[in-house]
N, C-alpha and C positions, 0 to 999 in steps of 0.2 A: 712319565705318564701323567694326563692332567686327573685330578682326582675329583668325579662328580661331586655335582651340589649336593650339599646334607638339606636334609627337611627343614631343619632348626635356620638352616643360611637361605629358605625357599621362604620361610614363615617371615622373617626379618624383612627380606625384597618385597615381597608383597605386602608388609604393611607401609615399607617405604614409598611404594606406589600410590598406594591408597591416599597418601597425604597430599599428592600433588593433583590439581586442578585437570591439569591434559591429557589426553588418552594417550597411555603408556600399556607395552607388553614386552617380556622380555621372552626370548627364544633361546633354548639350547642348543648346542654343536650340530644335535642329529634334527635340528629344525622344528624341534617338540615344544609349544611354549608349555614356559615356568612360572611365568608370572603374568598377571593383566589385572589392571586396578579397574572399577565401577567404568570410568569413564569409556574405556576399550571394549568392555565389555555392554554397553549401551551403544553404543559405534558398530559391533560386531557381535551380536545374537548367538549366531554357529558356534563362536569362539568358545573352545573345550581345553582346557589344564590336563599336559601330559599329552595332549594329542599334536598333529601334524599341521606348521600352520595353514599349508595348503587348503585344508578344511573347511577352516573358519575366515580366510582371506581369502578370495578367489579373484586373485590379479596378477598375471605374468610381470604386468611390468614392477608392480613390488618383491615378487619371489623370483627376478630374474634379478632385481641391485642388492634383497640379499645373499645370493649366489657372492654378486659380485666383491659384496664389501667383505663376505668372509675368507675370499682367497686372495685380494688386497690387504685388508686390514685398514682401508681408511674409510671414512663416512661418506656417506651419499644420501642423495634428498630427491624424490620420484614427488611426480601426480601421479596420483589416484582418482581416475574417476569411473564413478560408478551411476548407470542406468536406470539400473529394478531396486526396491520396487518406487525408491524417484532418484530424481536425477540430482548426484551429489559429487562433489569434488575435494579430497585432501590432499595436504602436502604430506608424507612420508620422509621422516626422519632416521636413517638407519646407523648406528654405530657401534662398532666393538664393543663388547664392556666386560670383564673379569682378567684371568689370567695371574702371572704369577704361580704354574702351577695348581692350578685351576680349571675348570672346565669353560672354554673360551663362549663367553655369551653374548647376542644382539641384542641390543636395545631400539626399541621399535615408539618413536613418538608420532603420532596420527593431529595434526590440523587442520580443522576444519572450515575450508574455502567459500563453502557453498553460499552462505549469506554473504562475506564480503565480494563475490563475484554476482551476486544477485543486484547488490546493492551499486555495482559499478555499470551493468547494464543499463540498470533503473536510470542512472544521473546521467548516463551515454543518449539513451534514448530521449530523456525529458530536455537536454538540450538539444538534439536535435528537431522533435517537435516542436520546439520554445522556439529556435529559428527560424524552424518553417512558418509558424504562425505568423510569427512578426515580417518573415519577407515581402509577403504578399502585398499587407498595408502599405509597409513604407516605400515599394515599387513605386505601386498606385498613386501615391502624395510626392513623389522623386519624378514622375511622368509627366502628374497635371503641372508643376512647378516649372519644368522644361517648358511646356504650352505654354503656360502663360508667360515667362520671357519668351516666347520667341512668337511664333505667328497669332496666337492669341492675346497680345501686349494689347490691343486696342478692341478688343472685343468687351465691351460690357455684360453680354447677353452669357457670354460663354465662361466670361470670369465670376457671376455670380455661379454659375450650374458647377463651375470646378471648384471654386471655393466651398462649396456644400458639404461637396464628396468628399474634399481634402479632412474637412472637419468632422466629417464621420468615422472616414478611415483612422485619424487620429484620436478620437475618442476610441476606437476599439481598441487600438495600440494602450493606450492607457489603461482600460478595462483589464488587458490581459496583463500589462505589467503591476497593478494591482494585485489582482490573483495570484501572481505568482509570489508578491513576496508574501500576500497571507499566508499560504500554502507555506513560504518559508518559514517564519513565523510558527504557522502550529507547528509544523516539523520538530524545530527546535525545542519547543516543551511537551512533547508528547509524553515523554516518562514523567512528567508529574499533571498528578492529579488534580481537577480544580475540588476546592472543599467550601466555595463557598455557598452558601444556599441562596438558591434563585426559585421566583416561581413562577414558573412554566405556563400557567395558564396569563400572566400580565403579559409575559414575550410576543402569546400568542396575539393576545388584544391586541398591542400596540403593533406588530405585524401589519396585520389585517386591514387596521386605520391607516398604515402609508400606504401598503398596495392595494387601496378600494380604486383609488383614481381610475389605477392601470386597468382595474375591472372592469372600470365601467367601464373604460374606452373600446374594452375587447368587449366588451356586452357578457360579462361571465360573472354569475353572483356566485359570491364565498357564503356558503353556509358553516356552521361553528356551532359544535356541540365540544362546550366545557363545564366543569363543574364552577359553581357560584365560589366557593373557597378555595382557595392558593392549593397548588399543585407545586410542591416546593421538592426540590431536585438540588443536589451538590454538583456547581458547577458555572461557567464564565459565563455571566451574562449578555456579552458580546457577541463571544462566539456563538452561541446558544438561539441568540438574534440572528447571526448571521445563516444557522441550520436552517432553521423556519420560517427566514426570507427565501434562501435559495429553494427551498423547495416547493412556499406556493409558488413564488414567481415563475417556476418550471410550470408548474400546474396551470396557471392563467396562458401562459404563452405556447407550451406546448399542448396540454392535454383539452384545452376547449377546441372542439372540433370544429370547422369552417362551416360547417351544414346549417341550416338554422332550425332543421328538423330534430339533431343531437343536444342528447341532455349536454347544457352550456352550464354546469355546476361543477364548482370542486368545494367538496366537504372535507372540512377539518376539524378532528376531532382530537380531546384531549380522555384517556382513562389511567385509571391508576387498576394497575393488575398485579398483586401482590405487594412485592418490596421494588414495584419497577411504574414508572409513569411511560405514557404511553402517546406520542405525537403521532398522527396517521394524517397523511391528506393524499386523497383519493380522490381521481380525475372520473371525467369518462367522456377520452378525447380517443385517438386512433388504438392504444395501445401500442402495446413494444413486443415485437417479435422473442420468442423464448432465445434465441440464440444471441441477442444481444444484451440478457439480462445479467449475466457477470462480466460484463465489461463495463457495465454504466459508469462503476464508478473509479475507473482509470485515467489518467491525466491524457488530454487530448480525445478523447474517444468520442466522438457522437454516432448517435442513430442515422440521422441525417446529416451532413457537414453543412451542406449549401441552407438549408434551412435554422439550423444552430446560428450560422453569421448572420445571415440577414435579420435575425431576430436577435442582434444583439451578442449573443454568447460565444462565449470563453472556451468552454471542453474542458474547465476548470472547477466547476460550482461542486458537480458532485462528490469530485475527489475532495474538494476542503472540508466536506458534508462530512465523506468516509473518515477523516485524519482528526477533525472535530467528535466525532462520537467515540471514536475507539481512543483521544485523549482522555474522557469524561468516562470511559470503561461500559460503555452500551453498544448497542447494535444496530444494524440498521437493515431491514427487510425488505424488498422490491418485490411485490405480484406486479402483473401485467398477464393480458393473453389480447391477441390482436383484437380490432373492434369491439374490445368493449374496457379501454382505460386502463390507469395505473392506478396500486396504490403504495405508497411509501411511510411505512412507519419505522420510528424511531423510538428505540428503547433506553430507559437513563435511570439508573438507581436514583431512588428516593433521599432525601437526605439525611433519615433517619438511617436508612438502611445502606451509608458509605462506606461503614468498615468491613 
C-alpha cells in the first residue's frame, strides 16, 4: 500500500518548487494538487492546495493526458490554449514523479507560448508585407525595362517619361529598404536604454530648418512654441531627430489640408510637465477617423494606401516613432477626431529624472 505524503515531505516539495523559474504544480493520485510554486499560481488564479485540479485548470485536453500518463506511466506534452479572458497558449509538461512505496505523483510544468507565437506571426506578417510592398515597384521598373528593349528602343519621348517613373519607383524601393533596416536596428537595442543627454528643443530647431523648404512648397507655415533654454532629455540624438522628422513631416504632407480656406498650420510645441518633456505637433488637416487610431502605429498600415505612396511614404515612419520612444522608455499619444486635425505628442523623461 503506497503510504501518503507527510506534511514535512509537502513543505520540502514546495520549497523546492519555489526555487525554480517555470510554473510548476505537483498532483496527487486522487488528482488533488500538493504542491504549485508562485509561478503556477500567477498562470492559474483558481488554483487551490488540496483541492481538485479540475477546478483551477479548466482544459479536457490537459485532464484528459493526465488520465493518460497516470495509467501509462510515461510522460506526455499537450497545448493548452486558453480564450478568456485573453488569448493564450502553453505547452503542458506532464510526468510521473515519486513512488518507491509512495504515493504515486504528477508533475505538471506549464510553458508559456503566447509571446513566442505572438512574435512568429509578427515576423510571418512583416515579411509578407515587406514583399508585398516591394513587388509592386520592382514589377513596374521589370515592365518599363521590357518597353524600352523592345518597341520603345527608339522612342526618345517615351524613354524620357519611363526613365522618370523607373527612378521614382526605385527611389521608393530604397525608402522602404531603408526603413526597414532602421526598424531593424532599433529593434535590436531596444532593451537598452539611451543615457545620453540631449536637448530636445535644438533637435527641434534644427528639424524645422531642413523641413521649412518642403513648407514652403506645400504653402504650410511651422509655428514653434519652445522654451529659450535646453530642454535636455536622456536619449539618442539620432534617433530622437529621426522622431521629430517623421512626425512634422507627416504633419506638412498629410495634415495641411488641400482647401485654401483651412487653417494651413502645424504647431509645434515643446513643454516640460513634471519629470517628463513634452513634443506635441498638432495639424488641422482632415483628421483621422477613431477607428484607425490604434493601428497608426503598426508596420504597413496606412489611413489611406494610395495617398501614403504617392506622397512618398513607407507605412513605416510611425512604427520606428513607436520602437524609438518605448527604446527611450516614453509614450506616445494620438488625438484626432475627423475635420478638424491631429495631434501627436510624445513623452520622454527628463535627464535628471532617468533613474
Amino acid at each position: 500500500m503506497d503510504t501518503p505524503i507527510r506534511q514535512r515531505d509537502r513543505s520540502l516539495i514546495r520549497g523546492l518548487l519555489e526555487a525554480l523559474p517555470a510554473a510548476i504544480l505537483i498532483i496527487g493520485e486522487d488528482d488533488r494538487v500538493v504542491a504549485a510554486n508562485a509561478a503556477a499560481l500567477a498562470l492559474l488564479p483558481s488554483l487551490r492546495m488540496d483541492e481538485l485540479l479540475a477546478r483551477g485548470l479548466r482544459s479536457p485536453d490537459v485532464l484528459d493526458s493526465v488520465s493518460r500518463v497516470r495509467a501509462s506511466g510515461r510522460s506526455e506534452r499537450v497545448i493548452w490554449l486558453e480564450k478568456v479572458p485573453v488569448e493564450r497558449s502553453f505547452e503542458v509538461s506532464i510526468a510521473p514523479f515519486g513512488g518507491d512505496g509512495f504515493e504515486p505523483l504528477l508533475i505538471l510544468s506549464l510553458h508559456d507560448l503566447t509571446e513566442a507565437r505572438r512574435l512568429e506571426r509578427m515576423r510571418v506578417d512583416f515579411v509578407a508585407n515587406a514583399s508585398h510592398e516591394l513587388r509592386t515597384p520592382l514589377a513596374s521598373v521589370l515592365g518599363f525595362v521590357e518597353t524600352l528593349q523592345g518597341p520603345a528602343r527608339d522612342d526618345a519621348i517615351a524613354r524620357t517619361k519611363f526613365l522618370a517613373i523607373m527612378r521614382e519607383q526605385a527611389q521608393r524601393m530604397s525608402r522602404l529598404v531603408d526603413d526597414l533596416l532602421s526598424l531593424s536596428r532599433i529593434e535590436q537595442h531596444l532593451h537598452v536604454r539611451p543615457s545620453t543627454p540631449v536637448d530636445l528643443v535644438g533637435i527641434l530647431r534644427h528639424i524645422v530648418d531642413t523641413l521649412s523648404p518642403m513648407a514652403d512648397d506645400r504653402r504650410v507655415k511651422l509655428s514653434i512654441a519652445a522654451p529659450n533654454s535646453p530642454v535636455v532629455v536622456a536619449g539618442d540624438r539620432d534617433e530622437l531627430l529621426r522622431v521629430a522628422e517623421n512626425l512634422i513631416e507627416n504633419a506638412i504632407k498629410y495634415g495641411a489640408a488641400d482647401a485654401a480656406t483651412q487653417n494651413r498650420t502645424v504647431d509645434i510645441a515643446i513643454t516640460v510637465q513634471g519629470l517628463q518633456a513634452v513634443l506635441s505637433v498638432r495639424d488641422y488637416g482632415a483628421g483621422i477617423a477613431h477607428e484607425h487610431l490604434p493601428r497608426l502605429t503598426e508596420r504597413f498600415y496606412r489611413v489611406d494606401a494610395g495617398e501614403s505612396r504617392a506622397k512618398g511614404g513607407t507605412g513605416l515612419g510611425l512604427a520606428i516613432v513607436k520602437h524609438i520612444i518605448a527604446r527611450h522608455r516614453g509614450r506616445l499619444t494620438i488625438e484626432s477626431k475627423l475635420g478638424e486635425g491631429a495631434n501627436f505628442s510624445v513623452f520622454l523623461p527628463l535627464f535628471e529624472a532617468r533613474a
